[in-house]
Every structure is written in structure tokens, then in C-alpha cells.
N, C-alpha and C positions, 0 to 999 in steps of 0.2 A: 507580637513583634520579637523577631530575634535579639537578645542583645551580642551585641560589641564580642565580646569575652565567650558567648556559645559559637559565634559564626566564627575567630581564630580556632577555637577547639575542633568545630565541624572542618575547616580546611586542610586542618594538622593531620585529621583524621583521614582524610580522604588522601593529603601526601604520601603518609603512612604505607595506606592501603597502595598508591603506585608505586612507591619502592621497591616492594615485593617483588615486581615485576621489570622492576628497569633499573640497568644497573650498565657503567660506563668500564667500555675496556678498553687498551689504548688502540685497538682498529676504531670503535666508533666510543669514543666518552661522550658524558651526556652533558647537555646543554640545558643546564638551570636559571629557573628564573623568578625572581622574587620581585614583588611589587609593595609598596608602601604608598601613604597618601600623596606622596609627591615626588618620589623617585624609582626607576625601575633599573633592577638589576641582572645580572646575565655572566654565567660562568660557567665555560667547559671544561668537566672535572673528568678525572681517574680513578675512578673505584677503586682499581686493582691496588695502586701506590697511596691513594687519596690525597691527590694533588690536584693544586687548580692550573689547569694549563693556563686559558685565557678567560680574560674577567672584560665586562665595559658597563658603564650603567651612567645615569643622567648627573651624578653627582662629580664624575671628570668636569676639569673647566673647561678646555675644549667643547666640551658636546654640551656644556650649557650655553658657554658664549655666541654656540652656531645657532642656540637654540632660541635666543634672544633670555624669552624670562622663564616660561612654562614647563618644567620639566616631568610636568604626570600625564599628558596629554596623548593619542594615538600617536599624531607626528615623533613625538620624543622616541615613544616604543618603537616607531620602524629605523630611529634613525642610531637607536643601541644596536638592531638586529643585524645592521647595514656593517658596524663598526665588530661585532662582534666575529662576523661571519669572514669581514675582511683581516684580521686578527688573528683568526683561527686559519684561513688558506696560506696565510705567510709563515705558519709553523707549519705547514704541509695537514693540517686535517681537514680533508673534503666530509666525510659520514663522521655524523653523530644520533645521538638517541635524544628525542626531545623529552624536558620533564617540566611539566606545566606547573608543577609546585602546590599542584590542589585546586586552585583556580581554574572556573570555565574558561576550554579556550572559544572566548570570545575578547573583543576589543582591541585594549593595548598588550596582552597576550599571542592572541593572533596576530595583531601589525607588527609583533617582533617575529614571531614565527615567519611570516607569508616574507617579510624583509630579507630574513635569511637566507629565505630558500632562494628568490631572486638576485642576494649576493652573491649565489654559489655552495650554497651549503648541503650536502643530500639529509633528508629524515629518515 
């Protein structure tokens, strides 16, 4: 059995390894997203300046109060993608670069992705 402390290190590791490869410029910055046991997070950044344009995750009270109580849930994830993607076209960024953060995209992962894309976001 994996512990705790090998599976952060294996994820770290596998980030690592995507970085390499993706990197946000301000035609398309990259859309980061970090997940914890009960909140998920979401930030399109700037490489080039290293600045965060736009940020949204489950711990605004807005998006919990819509949320009722649950904020780790698929529902939660599509409904930061929703807010993030809507966030991001009113500063004018249609393209970005997705970065999964190390994490399978599967889940609430993906339901923040597939969200975006149906908000209007290109990958």
C-alpha cells in the first residue's frame, strides 16, 4: 500500500515532469489546478510575468453558498470550471494551456476541464 507522503511525492513528481512541457504565455496562460480533500482550486497564470490573471475555487462564499455544503464533490469541480472560464472571457482570454497538476485527468479534474470547455474556453 502506498503511503500518504510516497503518493504527494509520486504526484510532485509527475507535475515536475509536465512543466517541462507547458509553460503559459500571455496568448494562451495555463490553467492550473490543485485539488485538496475538500476544496479545488483553479488559476490562469503567466509564465512569462508570473502572474496570476484569474483565480476561483470552492472556498469563495459565493460558490459555496450555491453549493449548499459539499465543496470536494464532481458538482463543485464543474461549477469552479464554469466560474473560472466565465472570469477568464471577461478579461478577454479565449486559449489556454491545461495543466492537470499531476493528477489523473479523471473525475473532478475532468468535470472542471469538460466545464470549461463548454463555458467557452479553447485547450
Amino acid at each position: 500500500m502506498i503511503k500518504r507522503e510516497d503518493r504527494k511525492r509520486l504526484r510532485l513528481m509527475r507535475h515536475k515532469r509536465l512543466r517541462k512541457r507547458i509553460s503559459g504565455t500571455p496568448e494562451r496562460p495555463r490553467l492550473s489546478v490543485y485539488r485538496s480533500e475538500k476544496h479545488i482550486y483553479a488559476q490562469i497564470i503567466d509564465d512569462t510575468k508570473g502572474v496570476t490573471l484569474v483565480a476561483a475555487s470552492t472556498v469563495e462564499k459565493e460558490l459555496r453558498d450555491k453549493l449548499n455544503q459539499k465543496t470536494w464533490n464532481v458538482q463543485a469541480a464543474k461549477e469552479v470550471g464554469k466560474i473560472i472560464a466565465e472570469r477568464a472571457t471577461a478579461k478577454g482570454i479565449k486559449e489556454i494551456v491545461f495543466d492537470r497538476g499531476g493528477y489523473k485527468y479523471h473525475g473532478r479534474i475532468k468535470a472542471l476541464a469538460d466545464s470549461a470547455r463548454e463555458s467557452g474556453l479553447k485547450f
